[in-house]
C-alpha positions, -999 to 999 in steps of 0.1 A, spaced: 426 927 -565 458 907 -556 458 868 -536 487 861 -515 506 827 -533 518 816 -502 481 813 -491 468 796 -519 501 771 -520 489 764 -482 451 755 -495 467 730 -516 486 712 -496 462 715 -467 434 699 -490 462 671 -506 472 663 -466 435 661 -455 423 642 -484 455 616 -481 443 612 -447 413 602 -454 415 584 -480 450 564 -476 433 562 -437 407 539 -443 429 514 -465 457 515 -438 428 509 -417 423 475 -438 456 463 -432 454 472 -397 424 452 -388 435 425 -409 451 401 -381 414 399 -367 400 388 -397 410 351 -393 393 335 -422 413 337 -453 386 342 -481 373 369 -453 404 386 -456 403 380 -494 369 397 -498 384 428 -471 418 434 -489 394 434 -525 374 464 -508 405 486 -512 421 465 -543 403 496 -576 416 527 -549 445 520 -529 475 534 -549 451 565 -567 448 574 -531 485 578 -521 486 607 -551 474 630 -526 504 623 -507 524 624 -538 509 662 -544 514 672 -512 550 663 -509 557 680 -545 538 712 -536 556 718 -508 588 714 -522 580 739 -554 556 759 -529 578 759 -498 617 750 -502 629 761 -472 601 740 -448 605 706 -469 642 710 -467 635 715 -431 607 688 -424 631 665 -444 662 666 -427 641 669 -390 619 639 -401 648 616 -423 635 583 -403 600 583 -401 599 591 -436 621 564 -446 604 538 -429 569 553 -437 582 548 -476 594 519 -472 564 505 -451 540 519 -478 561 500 -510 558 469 -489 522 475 -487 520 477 -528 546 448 -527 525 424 -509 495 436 -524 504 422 -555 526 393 -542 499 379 -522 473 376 -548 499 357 -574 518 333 -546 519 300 -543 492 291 -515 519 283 -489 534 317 -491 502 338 -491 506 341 -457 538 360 -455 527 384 -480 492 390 -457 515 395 -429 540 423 -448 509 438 -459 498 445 -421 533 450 -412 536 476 -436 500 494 -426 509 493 -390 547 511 -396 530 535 -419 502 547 -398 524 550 -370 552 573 -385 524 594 -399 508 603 -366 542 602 -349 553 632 -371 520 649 -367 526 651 -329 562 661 -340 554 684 -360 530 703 -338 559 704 -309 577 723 -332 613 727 -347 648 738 -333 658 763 -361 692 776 -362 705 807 -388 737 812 -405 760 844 -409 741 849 -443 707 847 -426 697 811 -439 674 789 -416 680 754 -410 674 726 -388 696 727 -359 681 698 -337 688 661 -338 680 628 -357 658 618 -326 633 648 -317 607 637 -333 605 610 -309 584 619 -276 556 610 -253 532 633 -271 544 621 -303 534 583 -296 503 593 -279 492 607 -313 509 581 -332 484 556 -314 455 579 -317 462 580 -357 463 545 -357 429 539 -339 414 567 -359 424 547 -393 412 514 -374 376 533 -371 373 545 -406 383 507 -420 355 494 -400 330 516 -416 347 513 -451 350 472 -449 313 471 -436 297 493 -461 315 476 -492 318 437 -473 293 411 -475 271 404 -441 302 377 -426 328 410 -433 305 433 -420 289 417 -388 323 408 -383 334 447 -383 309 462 -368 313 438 -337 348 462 -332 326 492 -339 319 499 -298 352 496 -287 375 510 -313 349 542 -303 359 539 -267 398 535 -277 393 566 -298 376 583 -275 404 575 -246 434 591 -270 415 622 -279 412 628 -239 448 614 -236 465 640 -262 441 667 -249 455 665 -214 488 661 -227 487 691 -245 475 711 -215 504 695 -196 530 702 -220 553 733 -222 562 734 -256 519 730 -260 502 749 -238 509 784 -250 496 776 -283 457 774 -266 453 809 -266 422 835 -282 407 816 -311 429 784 -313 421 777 -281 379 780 -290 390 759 -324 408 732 -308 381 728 -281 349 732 -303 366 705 -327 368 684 -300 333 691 -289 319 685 -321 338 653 -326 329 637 -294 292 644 -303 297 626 -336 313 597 -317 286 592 -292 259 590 -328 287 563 -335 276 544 -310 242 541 -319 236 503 -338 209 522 -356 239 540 -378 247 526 -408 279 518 -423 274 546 -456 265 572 -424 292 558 -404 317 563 -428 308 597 -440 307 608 -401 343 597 -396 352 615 -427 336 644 -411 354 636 -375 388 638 -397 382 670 -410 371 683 -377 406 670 -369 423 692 -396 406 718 -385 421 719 -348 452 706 -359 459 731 -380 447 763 -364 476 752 -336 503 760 -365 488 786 -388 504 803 -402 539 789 -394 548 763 -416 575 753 -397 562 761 -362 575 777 -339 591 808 -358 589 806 -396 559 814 -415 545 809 -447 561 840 -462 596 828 -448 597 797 -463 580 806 -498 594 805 -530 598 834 -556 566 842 -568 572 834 -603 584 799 -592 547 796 -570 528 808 -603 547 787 -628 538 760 -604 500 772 -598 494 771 -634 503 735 -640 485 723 -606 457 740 -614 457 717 -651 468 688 -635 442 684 -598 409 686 -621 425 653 -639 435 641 -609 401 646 -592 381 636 -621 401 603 -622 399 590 -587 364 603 -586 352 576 -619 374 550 -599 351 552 -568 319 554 -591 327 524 -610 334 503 -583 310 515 -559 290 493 -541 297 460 -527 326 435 -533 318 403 -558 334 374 -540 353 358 -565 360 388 -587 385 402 -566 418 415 -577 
């Protein structure tokens, strides 16, 4: 019995993606809800909700970036040189993030402020280039070959910027605003959480809005369009189906914040689940597969071996984090 590499590289960085999402989603989602959070020792209690997790979770995006570089050489050279901006500024949006993180617990009282306000500066930049390059990414690639046969990105510095790609830059930012609500409520105190839940309805409705939005925009779009065909078409639209359904429980006060959460987890990976089947299995879409852009297969095995040591750690590590400080947040025993 033999397993295609290529395959199993893809599982990997398909699960690191999805889990990054997830779980860097929600604390982004912190920093972008923080400029309606008005009372400081609020804000205090909301930023301590993600203080035990927030850099453990950005390993996942750590692992995905690594995998795909030992996995896939040819599409991170690729995604690199097409994507040189929004990565940039997504790094350096994320480091101000850690920056003020620490900076704003340790400053002086008069200079708290500025660091609150990097730290939802830096949320805001992040969260958009992330769902600016997924839309990107899903419009695909100009690929060019040379006289030897190599491919390589053949576009400009600027093509990742489109209509499509801010609509889903916006809908990645309300979907991160959606999971903070339910993260803050289910580890805040009652002021947090009332507080939260009072955005519950309409960050729903917002969400709601950009799903139809980049729906109709892909139906509308030439570079889009021919990719709802046979059983992407039946993904895409039974991933939307399902999600809406889970929204309209959303709306239900009876929901509580654990429930809430863990269906907007489950929304995300509905997410995945379209968004992927729209590429698979190019890597770089529209014309270069997995098998293209792979590595020798001694260089994926090599790699395999080690990962396969390493994510159990990994895992194991992050997963003690969340059970030791599960639960609510102790005011004054923040950070």
């Amino acid at each position: 019995m033999t397993f295609d590499l290529s395959v199993v590289w893809a599982l990997v960085i398909l699960v690191g993606v999805a889990v990054y999402i997830v779980a860097d989603g929600f604390d982004l989602g912190v920093g972008i809800l923080l400029p309606f959070v008005k009372q400081e020792a609020i804000q205090d209690e909301f930023i301590d909700s993600i203080s035990p997790v927030w850099d453990g979770n950005e390993t996942w995006l750590i692992l995905g970036g690594a995998a795909l570089m030992g996995a896939f050489p040819l599409a991170y050279a690729v995604i690199l040189e097409a994507f040189t901006f929004p990565i940039v500024v997504m790094l350096f949006a994320l480091i101000l993030r850690g920056v003020a993180f620490e900076f704003r617990v340790h400053s002086p009282v008069g200079h708290k402020r500025i660091w609150t306000i990097a730290f939802i500066v830096g949320s805001y930049l992040a969260a958009l280039m992330q769902g600016m390059m997924a839309g990107a990414f899903l419009e695909g690639f100009i690929i060019g070959i040379t006289a030897q046969g190599t491919h390589f990105f053949d576009g400009t510095d600027l093509d990742w910027i489109s209509p499509f790609s801010l609509l889903t830059g916006v809908g990645l930012m309300v979907m991160f605003t959606v999971i903070g609500i339910f993260w803050g409520a289910m580890k805040g105190n009652d002021v947090l959480k009332n507080l939260l839940i009072s955005f519950k309805k309409p960050m729903i409705f917002a969400l709601i809005a950009v799903l139809v939005a980049i729906l109709i925009a892909m139906l509308f779009s030439s570079k889009l369009m021919p990719l709802l065909t046979g059983l992407r078409l039946y993904l895409v639209i039974g991933s939307m189906i399902v999600i809406g359904l889970v929204l309209l429980m959303l709306l239900r006060n009876t929901t509580s914040a654990g429930k809430g959460f863990m269906l907007t987890v489950f929304i995300m990976i509905c997410g995945m689940v379209g968004y992927t089947s729209l590429f698979f299995p190019y890597i770089i879409p529209p014309s270069i597969t997995l098998e293209m852009a792979a590595s020798a297969a001694s260089s994926q095995m090599f790699g395999l071996v080690g990962t396969l040591i390493m994510l159990p750690i990994i895992i194991f590590y992050l997963s003690w984090t969340y059970f030791v400080f599960r639960g609510k947040v102790v005011v004054g025993e923040g950070y």
